[in-house]
C-alpha positions as CSV (number, residue, x, y, z in Angstrom):
1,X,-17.7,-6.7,2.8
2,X,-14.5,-7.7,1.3
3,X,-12.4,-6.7,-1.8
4,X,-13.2,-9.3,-3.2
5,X,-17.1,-9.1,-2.7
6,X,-17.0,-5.3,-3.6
7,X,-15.2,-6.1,-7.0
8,X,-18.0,-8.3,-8.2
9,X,-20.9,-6.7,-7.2
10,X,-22.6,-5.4,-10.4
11,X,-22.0,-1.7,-11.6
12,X,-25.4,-0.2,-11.4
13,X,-26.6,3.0,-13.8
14,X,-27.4,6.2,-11.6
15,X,-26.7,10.3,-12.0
16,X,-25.4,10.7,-8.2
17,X,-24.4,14.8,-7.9
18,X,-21.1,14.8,-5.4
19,X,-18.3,16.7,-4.2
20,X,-14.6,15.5,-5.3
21,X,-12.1,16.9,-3.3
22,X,-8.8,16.3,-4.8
23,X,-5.2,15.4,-3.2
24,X,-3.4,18.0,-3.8
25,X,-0.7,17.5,-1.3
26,X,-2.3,20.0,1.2
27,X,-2.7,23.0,-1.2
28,X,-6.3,24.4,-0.4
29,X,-8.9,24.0,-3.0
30,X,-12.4,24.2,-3.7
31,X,-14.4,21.0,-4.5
32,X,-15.2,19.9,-7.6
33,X,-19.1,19.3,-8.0
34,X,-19.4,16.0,-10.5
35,X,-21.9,13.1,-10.9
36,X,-21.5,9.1,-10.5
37,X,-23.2,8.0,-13.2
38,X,-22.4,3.8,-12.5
39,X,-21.6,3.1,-9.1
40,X,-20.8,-0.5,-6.7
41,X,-19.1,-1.3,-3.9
42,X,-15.9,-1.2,-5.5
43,X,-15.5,2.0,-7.4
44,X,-17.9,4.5,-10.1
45,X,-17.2,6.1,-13.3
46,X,-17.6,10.0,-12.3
47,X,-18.1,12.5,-14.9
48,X,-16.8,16.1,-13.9
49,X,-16.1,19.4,-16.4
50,X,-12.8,19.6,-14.7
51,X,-9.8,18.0,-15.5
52,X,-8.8,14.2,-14.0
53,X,-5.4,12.8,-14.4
54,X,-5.1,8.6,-13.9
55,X,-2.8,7.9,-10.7
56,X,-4.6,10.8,-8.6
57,X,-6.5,10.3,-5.0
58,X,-9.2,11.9,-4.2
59,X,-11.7,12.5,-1.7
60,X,-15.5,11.7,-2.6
61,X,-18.2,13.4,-0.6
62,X,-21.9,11.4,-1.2
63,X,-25.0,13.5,0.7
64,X,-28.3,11.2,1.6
65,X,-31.3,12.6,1.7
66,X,-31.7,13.6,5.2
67,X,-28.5,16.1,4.5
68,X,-26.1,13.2,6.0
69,X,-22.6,13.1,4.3
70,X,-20.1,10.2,4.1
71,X,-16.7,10.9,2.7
72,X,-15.0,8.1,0.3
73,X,-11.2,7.7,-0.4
74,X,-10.5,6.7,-3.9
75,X,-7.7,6.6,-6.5
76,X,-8.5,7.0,-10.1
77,X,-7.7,4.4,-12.4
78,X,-8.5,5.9,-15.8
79,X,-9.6,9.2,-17.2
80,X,-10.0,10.3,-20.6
81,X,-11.4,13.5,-22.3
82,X,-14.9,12.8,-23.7
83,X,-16.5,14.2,-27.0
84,X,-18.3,17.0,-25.0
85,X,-14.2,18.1,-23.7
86,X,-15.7,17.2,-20.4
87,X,-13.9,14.1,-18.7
88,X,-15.1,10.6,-17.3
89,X,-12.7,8.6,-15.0
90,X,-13.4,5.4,-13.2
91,X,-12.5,4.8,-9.4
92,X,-11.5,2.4,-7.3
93,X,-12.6,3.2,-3.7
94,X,-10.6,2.7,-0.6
95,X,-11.7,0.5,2.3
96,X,-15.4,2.0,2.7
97,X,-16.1,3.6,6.5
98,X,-19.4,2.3,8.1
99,X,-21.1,5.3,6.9
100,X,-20.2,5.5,3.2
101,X,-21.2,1.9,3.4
102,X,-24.6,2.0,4.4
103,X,-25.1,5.3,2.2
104,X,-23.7,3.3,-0.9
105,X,-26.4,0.9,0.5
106,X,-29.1,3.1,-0.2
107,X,-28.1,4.3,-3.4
108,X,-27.6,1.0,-4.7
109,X,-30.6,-0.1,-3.4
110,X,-32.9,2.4,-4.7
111,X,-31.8,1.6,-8.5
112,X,-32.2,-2.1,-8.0
């Protein structure tokens, strides 16, 4: 699939639980359990209780249901505090790996 394909495929509504790892430049940290709560090819808002800063990568780690995991780069391209003083940020993924692909297949998929 292209960029081009992946940036108009519709935004579908879902409450995805995942791991964000953040780039940190190395330092170790623990993930950060969020939820994608609209999600395409391209990119997904993500809702998390931690802090998200616009300009950061990060790591995305989506789990099928069979316990598989598929790990998706990403850069977010806003963030702002919402009226719970939780945050919301929307992300633009990387170039998707086979895997993450045909796992954001199935998600998508299911909520058609």
């Amino acid at each position: 699939m292209t960029q081009a394909d992946r940036r108009q495929s519709p935004r579908k509504l879902v409450s995805i639980r995942v791991a964000m790892h953040p780039d940190n430049g190395g330092l170790l940290t623990l993930p950060i359990p969020c939820r994608i709560t609209n999600l395409n090819y391209g990119g997904a808002m993500l809702h998390a209780q931690e802090t998200l800063r616009q300009g950061n990568r990060c790591t995305l780690t989506l789990f099928a249901e069979d316990g598989a995991a598929a790990d998706i780069g990403a850069r977010i391209i806003w963030a702002k505090r919402n009226a719970n003083w939780e945050y919301d940020a929307g992300l633009e993924f990387d170039a998707l790996e086979p895997a993450a692909e045909t796992l954001l297949e199935l998600y998508l998929a299911s909520v058609s």
